[in-house]
C-alpha positions, 0 to 999 in steps of 0.5 A: 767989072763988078765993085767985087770984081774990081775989089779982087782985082785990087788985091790980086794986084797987091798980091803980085807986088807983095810977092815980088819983094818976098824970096820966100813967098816966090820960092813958096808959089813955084809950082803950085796950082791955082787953088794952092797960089789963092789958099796962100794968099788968103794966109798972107790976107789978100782976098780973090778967088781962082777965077780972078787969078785965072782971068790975070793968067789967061789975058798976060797979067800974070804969067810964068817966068821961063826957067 
């Protein structure tokens, strides 16, 4: 992992705490796609992009909460 790589990584990691604590930020990424999840969190102004989001679901990091 690059210095950029581990940088997205940092802030996607940030991100889903952030998240975490926010109602309305969870209620707001229920169901969205990846590209609408990383638009969000670039207005909440964490930075990384649909590949380090992918990378995070694909290996467990992130993952969907049944319902």
């Amino acid at each position: 992992m690059d210095i950029g790589e581990a940088e997205e990584q940092d802030q996607l990691e940030r991100f889903l705490a952030h998240a975490a604590i926010s109602e309305r930020l969870r209620t707001r990424l229920s169901g969205l796609d990846a590209y609408q999840v990383v638009a969000i969190a670039d207005a909440e102004g964490f930075r990384f992009g649909v590949t380090t989001l992918h990378r995070a679901v694909c290996t467990g990091y992130v993952m969907r909460r049944p319902r």
